[in-house]
VMD Tcl script that draws the C-alpha trace (Angstrom):
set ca {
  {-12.04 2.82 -4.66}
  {-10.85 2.03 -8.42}
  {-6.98 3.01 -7.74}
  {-5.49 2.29 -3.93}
  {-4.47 5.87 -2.61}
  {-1.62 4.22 -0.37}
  {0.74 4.14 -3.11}
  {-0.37 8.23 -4.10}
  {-0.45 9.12 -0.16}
  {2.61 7.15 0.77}
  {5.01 7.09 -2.38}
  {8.00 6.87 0.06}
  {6.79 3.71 2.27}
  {6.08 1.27 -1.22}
  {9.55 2.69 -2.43}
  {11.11 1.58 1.09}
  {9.39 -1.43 0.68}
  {9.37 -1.94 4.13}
  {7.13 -5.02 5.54}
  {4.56 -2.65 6.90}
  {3.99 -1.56 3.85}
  {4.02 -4.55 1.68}
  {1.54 -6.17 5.04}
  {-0.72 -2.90 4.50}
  {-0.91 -3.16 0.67}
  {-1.54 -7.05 1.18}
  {-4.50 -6.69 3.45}
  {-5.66 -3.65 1.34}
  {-5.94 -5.75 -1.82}
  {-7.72 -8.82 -0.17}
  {-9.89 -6.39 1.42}
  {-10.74 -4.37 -1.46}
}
mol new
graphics top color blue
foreach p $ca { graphics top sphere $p radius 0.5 }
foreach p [lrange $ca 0 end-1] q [lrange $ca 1 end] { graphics top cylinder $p $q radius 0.2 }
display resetview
């Protein structure tokens, strides 16, 4: 896991940047 594959999978949701997304890439980071 060197490079997050939300933002390759899911291009449209970061470019939305809805709060589900920004929530998801939050908890993704602290995570991993």
């Amino acid at each position: 896991a060197s490079s997050p594959p939300t933002i390759a999978k899911f291009p449209w949701l970061f470019g939305h940047a809805t709060p589900i997304s920004q929530l998801f890439f939050l908890l993704y980071v602290r995570v991993f």
